[in-house]
C-alpha positions in Angstrom: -10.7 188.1 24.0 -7.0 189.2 23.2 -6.0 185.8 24.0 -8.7 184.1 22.0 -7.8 186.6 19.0 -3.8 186.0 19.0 -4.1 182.4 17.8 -6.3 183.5 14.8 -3.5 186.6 14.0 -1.3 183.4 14.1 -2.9 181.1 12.0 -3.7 184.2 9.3 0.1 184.9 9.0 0.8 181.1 8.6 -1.6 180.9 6.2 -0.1 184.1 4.1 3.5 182.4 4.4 2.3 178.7 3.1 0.7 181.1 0.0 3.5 182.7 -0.5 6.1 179.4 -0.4 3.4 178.0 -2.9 3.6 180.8 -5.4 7.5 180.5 -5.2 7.2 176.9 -6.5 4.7 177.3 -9.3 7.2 179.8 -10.0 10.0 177.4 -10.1 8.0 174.8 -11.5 7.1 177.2 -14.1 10.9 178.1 -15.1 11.5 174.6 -15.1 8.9 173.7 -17.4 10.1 177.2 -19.6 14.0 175.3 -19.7 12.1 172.0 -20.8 10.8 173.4 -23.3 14.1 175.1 -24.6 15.5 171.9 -24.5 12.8 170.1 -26.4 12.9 173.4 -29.6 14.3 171.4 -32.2 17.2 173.0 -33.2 18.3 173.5 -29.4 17.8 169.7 -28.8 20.6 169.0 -31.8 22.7 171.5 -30.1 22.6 169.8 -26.4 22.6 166.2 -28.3 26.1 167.5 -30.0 27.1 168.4 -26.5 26.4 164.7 -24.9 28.0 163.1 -28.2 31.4 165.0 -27.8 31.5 164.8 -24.0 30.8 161.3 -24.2 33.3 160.9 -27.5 36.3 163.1 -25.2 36.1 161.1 -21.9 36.2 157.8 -24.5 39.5 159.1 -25.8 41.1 160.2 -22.5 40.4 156.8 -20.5 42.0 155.7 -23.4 45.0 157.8 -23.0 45.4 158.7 -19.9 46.7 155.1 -19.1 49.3 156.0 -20.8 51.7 157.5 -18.4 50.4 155.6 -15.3 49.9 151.9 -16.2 53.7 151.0 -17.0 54.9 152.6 -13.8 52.3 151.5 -11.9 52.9 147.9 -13.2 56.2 148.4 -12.8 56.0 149.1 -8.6 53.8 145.8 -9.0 56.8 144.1 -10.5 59.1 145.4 -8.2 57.2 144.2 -5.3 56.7 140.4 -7.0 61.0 140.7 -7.6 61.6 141.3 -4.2 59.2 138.8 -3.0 60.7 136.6 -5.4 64.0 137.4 -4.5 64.2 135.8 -1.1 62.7 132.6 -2.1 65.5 131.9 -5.5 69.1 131.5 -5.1 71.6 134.6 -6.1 72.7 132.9 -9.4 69.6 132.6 -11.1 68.9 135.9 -10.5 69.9 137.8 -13.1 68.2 135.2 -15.4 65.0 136.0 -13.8 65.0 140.0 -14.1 66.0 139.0 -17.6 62.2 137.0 -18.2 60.4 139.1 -15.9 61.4 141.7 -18.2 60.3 140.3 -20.9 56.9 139.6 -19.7 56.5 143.4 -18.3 56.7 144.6 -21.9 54.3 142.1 -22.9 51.5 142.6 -20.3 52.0 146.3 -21.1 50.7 145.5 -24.9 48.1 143.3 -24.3 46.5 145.7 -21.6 46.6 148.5 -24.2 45.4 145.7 -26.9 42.4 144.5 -24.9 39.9 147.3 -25.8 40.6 147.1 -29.3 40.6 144.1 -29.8 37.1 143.5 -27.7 35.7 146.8 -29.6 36.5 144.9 -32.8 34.7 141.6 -31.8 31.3 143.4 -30.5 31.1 146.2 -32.8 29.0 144.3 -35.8 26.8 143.2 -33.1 26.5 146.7 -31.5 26.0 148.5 -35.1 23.1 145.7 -36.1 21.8 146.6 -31.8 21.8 150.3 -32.9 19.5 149.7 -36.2 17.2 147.9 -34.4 16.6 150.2 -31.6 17.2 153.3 -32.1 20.6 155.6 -30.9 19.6 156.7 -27.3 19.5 153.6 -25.4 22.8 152.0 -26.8 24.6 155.2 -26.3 23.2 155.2 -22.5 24.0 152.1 -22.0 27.1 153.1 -23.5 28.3 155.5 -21.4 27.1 153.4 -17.9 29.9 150.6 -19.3 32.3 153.4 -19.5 31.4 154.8 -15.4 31.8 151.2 -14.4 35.0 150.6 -16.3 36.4 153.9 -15.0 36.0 153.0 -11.4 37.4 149.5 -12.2 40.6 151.5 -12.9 40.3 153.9 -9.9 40.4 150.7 -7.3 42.6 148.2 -9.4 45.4 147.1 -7.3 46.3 144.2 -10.0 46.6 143.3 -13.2 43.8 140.9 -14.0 41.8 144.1 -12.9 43.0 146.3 -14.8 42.6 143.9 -18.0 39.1 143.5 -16.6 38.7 147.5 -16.6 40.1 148.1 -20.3 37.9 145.0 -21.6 35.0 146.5 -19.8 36.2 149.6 -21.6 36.2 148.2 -25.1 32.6 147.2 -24.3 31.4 150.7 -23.7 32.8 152.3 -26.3 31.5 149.8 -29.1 28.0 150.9 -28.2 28.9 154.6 -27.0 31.3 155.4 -30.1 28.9 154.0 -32.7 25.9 155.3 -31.3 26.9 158.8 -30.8 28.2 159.6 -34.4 25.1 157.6 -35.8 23.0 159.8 -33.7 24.8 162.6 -35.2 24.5 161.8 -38.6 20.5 160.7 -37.8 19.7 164.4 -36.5 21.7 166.9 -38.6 20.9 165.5 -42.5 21.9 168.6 -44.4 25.5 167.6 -45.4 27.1 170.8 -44.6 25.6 170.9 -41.2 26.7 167.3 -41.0 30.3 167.8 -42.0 30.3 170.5 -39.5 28.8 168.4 -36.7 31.3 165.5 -37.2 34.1 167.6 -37.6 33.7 169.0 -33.8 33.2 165.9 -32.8 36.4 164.8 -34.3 38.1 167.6 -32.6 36.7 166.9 -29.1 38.2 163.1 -30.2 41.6 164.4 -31.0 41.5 167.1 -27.8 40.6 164.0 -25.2 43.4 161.9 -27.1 45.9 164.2 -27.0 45.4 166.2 -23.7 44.8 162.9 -21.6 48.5 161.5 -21.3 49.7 165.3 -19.9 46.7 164.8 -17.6 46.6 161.6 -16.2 50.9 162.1 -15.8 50.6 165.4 -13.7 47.5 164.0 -11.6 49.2 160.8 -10.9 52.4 162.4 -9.9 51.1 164.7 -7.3 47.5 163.3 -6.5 47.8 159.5 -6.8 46.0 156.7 -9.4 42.5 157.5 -8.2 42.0 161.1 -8.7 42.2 161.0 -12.7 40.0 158.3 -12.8 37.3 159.2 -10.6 37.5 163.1 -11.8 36.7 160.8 -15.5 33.6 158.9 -13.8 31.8 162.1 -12.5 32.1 163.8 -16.1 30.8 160.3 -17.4 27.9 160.3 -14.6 27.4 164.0 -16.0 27.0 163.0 -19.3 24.6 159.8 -18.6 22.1 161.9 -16.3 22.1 164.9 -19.5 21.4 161.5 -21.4 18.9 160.4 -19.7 17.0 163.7 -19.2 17.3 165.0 -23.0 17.0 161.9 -25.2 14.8 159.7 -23.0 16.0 156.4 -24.0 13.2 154.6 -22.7 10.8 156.0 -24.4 9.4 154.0 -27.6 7.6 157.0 -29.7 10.6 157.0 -31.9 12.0 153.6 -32.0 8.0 152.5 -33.5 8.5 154.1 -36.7 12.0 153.3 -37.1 12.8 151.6 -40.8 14.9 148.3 -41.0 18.5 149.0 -41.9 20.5 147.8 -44.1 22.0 144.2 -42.8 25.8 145.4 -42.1 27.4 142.4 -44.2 25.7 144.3 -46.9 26.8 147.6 -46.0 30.0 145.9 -45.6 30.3 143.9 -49.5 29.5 147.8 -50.8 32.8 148.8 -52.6 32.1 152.4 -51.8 32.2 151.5 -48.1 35.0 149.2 -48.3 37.4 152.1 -49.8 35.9 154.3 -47.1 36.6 152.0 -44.3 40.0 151.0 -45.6 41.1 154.6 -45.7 40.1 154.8 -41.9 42.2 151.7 -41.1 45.5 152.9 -42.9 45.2 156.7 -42.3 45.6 155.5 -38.5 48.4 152.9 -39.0 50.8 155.4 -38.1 49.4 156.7 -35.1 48.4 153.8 -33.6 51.9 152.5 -34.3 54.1 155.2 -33.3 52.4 156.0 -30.0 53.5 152.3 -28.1 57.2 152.7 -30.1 58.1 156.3 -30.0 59.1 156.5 -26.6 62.4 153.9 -26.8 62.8 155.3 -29.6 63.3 158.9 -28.4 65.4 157.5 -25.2 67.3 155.4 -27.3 68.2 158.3 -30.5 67.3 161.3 -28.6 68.1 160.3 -25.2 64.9 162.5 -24.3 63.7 163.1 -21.0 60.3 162.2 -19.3 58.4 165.1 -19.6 59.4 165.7 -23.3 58.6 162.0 -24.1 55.0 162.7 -22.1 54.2 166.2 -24.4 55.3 164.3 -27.3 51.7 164.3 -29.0 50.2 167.3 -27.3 51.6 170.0 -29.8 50.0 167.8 -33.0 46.0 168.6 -31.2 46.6 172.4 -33.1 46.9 171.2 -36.1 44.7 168.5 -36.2 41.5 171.1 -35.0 43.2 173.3 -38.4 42.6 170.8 -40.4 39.0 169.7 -39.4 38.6 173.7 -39.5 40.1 173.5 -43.7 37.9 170.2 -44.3 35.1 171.4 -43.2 35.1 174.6 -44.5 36.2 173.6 -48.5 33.7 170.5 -47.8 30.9 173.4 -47.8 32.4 175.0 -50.8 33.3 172.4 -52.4 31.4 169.2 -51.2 32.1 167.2 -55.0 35.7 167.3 -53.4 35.1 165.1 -50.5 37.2 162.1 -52.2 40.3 164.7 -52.7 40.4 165.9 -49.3 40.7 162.4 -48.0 43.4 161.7 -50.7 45.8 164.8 -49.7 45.1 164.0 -46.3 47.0 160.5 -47.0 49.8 161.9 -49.3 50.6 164.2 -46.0 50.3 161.3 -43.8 52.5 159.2 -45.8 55.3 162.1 -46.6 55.6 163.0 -42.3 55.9 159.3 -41.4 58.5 158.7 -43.5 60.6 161.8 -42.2 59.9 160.6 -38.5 62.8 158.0 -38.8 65.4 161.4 -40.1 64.4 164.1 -37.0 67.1 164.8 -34.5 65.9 166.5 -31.7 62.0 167.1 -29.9 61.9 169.9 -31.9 62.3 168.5 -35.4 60.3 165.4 -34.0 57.2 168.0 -33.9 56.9 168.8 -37.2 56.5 164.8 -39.0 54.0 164.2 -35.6 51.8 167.3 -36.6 51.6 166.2 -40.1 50.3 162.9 -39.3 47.4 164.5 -37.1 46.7 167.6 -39.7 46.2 164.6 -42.2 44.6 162.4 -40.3 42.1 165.8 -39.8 41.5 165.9 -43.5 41.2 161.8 -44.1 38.5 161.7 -41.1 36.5 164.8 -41.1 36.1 164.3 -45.6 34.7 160.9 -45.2 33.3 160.5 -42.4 30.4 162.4 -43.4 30.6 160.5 -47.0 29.5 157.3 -44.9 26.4 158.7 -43.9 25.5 160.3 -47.5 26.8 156.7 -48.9 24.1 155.2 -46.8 21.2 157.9 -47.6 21.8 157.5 -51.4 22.3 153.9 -51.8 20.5 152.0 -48.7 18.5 152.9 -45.8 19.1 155.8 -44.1 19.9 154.1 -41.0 23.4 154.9 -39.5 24.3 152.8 -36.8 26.0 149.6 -39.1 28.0 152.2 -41.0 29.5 154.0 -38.1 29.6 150.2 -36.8 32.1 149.2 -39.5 33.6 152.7 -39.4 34.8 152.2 -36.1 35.9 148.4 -36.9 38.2 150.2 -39.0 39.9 152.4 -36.2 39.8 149.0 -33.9 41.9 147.1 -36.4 44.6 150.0 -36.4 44.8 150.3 -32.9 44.7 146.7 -31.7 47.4 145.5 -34.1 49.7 148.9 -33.0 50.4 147.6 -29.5 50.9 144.0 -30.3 52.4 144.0 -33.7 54.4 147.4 -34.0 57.1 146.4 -31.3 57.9 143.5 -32.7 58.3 144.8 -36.6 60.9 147.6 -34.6 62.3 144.1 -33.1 62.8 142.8 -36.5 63.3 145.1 -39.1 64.0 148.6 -37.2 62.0 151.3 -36.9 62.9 153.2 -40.1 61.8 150.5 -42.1 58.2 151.0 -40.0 57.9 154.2 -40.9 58.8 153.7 -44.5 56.4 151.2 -44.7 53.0 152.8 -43.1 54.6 155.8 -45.1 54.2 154.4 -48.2 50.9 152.2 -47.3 49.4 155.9 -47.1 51.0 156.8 -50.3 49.6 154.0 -52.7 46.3 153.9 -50.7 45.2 157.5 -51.7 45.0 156.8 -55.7 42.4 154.1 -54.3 39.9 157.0 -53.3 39.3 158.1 -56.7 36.0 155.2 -56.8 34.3 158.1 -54.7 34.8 160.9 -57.2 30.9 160.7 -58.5 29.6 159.7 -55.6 28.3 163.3 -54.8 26.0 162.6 -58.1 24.2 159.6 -57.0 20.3 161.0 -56.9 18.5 158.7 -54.0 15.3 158.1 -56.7 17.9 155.4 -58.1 18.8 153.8 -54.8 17.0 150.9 -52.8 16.9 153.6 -49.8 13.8 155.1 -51.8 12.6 152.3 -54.5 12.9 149.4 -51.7 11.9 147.1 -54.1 15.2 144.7 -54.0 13.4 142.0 -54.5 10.1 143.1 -55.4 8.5 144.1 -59.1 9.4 146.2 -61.7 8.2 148.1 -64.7 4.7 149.9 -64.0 4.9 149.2 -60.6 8.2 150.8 -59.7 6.8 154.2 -61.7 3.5 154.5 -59.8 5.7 154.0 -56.5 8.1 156.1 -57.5 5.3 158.8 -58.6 3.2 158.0 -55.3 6.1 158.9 -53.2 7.3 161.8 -54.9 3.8 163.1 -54.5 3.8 162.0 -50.6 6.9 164.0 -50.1 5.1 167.2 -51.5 2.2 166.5 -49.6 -0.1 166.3 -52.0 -1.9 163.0 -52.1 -2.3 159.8 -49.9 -0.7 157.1 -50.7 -1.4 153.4 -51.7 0.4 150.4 -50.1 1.1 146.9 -51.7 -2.8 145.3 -51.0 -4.1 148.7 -52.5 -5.2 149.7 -49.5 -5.5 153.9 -49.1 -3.2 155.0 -46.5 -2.4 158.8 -45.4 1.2 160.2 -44.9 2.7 159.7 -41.5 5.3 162.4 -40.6 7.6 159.9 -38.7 11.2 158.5 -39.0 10.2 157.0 -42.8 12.7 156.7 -45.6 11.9 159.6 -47.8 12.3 162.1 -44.5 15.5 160.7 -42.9 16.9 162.9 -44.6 14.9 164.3 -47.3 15.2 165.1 -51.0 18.1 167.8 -50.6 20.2 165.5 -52.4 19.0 164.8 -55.3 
């Protein structure tokens, strides 16, 4: 009987156990479901959505920069190699003219691989921003940040040129969709301008911290660990940031995208002289920066005879101020939001004052101050209107973000793929003080321009085709009864009637009046 009984003991305290382990995962599955749900609280979701945004924004910035220090020398072993090669094939006395071309063509290959992602950013951003209006922000900034893991590990395994022109086109490609995306998305979920402003200006911050911090980065890792690890430490943080993506935003999911109102065509948003001054603030504020960071470096060698590592840390001192001045914009933007225009206009003035003193420094240590200014205006220029692209949008088309950001990041594009190509050549021609005179005084002239945004703060969206959408529809009565049906809908107080006179009940979804609301009227 003992033995008979042992194998029920047995089977008892098997039983126990698999109750136990069960209870433990309900337990887990519970705590799981608990952190779901602090995820999906509203105001937590714009928090972790901020979070994927800058992460996503940062490693942008650094792949951008942390070529910076490894490409030329790593071209440069690849030149060496195809000289020597080349060597033992041609006879001693043309030689010298050889070096002479291959030369020649190094420098050149340098600036077009730095070029390429511009200049491909440039070409598909109108088609990304009209992508982005059509289906929402999620999928194009997922799809987004996969180009960017595939363009990374392109530049971990390159062993060639073509390859690496490859991985920075590829890189362009992501970034269109990634770049534009993410601020739209930004501007989409926080609609209160002051929590906007706010939003943006980290973001701007992370952007400056991942441009500035990259070249010290990818230099030290390069140096001691080889061309791979700073690329593929980049492509985990990116694979990071996709899987938080995917789990958060769900980009596959269509409840959002159904409800979604048409934007405004991006030709349109383009022909809007509001936007235009906007856009053409972004483009000359970053003239200087974009043309300075391909010509500073012979220059310091050349005047300064500066070493390597003070020619790598040349930019990384200017990140301080540049967070100071998001931290100034944003905080007199809330105090002062009729000011936006002026912010953006001082932020100029100091551009255009520190570029033309570059040309007069003497030592790394003067050099600081001039870069510093450039970056603590730039803060001011970027972080003021920025956010006056989105309220631009809300008050006189559809509050739908992703052409704006679209030709907001055009603007950037053109700066940056002209700086590599064109700014070498103008130090070739005319010297590199008249450079800086000239994107000195561009900045100068431009800022009076920025005055056209001084009563834009009182535009009231009941005058705007964002809430009348009637274009090209009636007037007269008609426009009133709209008008009164929908400032009656936003209360809540009555159902509304549509064009056929059909009775229809309010729908809280992604519609006009609640993208972001009547706060600013």
């Amino acid at each position: 009987m003992e033995n008979v009984m042992e194998p029920e003991g047995t089977t008892e305290g098997q039983a126990t156990n698999l109750a136990q382990s069960a209870a433990s995962k309900l337990s887990q599955i519970g705590e799981r479901t608990k952190q779901l749900g602090y995820i999906q609280d509203p105001v937590r979701q714009k928090q972790v959505i901020l979070v994927i945004v800058c992460v996503a924004l940062l490693l942008d910035n650094m792949l951008y920069m942390v070529i910076v220090p490894i490409i030329p020398d790593y071209l440069a072993e690849l030149q060496k190699a195809a000289d020597k090669a080349e060597a033992v094939v041609l006879q001693t006395n043309f030689t010298n003219s050889t070096i002479h071309k291959a030369k020649g063509n190094f420098d050149l290959q340098i600036g077009v691989l730095f070029a390429s992602k511009a200049i491909l950013q440039l070409l598909v951003n109108p088609l990304s921003g009209t992508f982005i209006d059509r289906v929402g922000y999620d999928i194009p900034l997922f799809i987004g940040l996969n180009v960017m893991f595939l363009s990374t590990l392109t530049f971990a395994f390159a062993e060639n040129y073509a390859t690496l022109f490859l991985a920075r086109s590829i890189q362009g490609l992501g970034s269109a969709f990634a770049d534009t995306a993410g601020i739209a998305l930004i501007a989409d979920r926080y609609t209160e301008e002051k929590e906007r402003s706010k939003a943006l200006g980290i973001a701007l911050a992370f952007i400056s911290f991942g441009s500035l911090v990259a070249p010290p980065f990818g230099g030290v890792l390069y140096q001691f660990a080889g061309k791979r690890v700073p690329f593929l430490i980049l492509a985990c943080v990116c694979l990071i940031d996709g899987v938080l993506c995917l789990t958060v935003l769900k980009p596959f999911s269509n409840r959002e995208r159904e409800n979604m109102p048409v934007g405004t065509p991006i030709y349109k948003l383009m022909i809007d002289p509001y936007i235009a001054v906007v856009a053409g603030a972004l483009t000359i504020c970053n003239i200087p920066l974009a043309f300075l960071e391909p010509t500073i470096a012979n220059w310091m060698e050349e005047n300064m005879h500066a070493n390597q590592w003070e020619i790598g840390m040349t930019w990384f001192p200017a990140f301080f101020p540049h967070v100071l001045g998001v931290y100034l914009t944003v905080k007199l933007a809330a105090k002062y939001p009729h000011l936006q225009w002026f912010y953006g206009a001082i932020g100029m003035v100091f551009i255009g004052a520190s570029s033309c003193t570059v040309p007069a420094c003497k030592n790394f240590g003067q050099l600081m101050i001039p870069l510093c200014g450039i970056c603590f205006g730039i803060a001011f220029v970027d972080t003021a209107l920025l956010p006056t692209l989105g309220f631009l949008v809300d008050v006189r088309h559809v509050s739908v973000y992703g052409s704006v950001y679209a030709i907001a990041d055009i603007s950037y594009c053109v700066a940056y793929a002209l700086g590599p190509v064109v700014a070498g050549q103008i130090v070739h021609d005319l010297g590199f003080v008249q450079l800086n005179l000239g994107m000195g005084l561009a900045n100068v002239l431009y800022a009076p321009a920025l005055l056209l945004l001084k009563n834009v703060t009182k535009m009231k969206p009941s005058f705007s085709e964002r809430n009348m959408l009637l274009e090209d529809g009636p007037t007269g009565l008609y426009d009133t009864i709209k008008m009164e049906q929908r400032e009656k809908k936003r209360k809540g107080l009555c159902t509304t009637i549509d064009e056929n006179g059909i009775e229809t009940f309010p729908q809280r979804s992604y519609s006009e009046e609640e993208s972001s609301g009547g706060e600013y009227a």
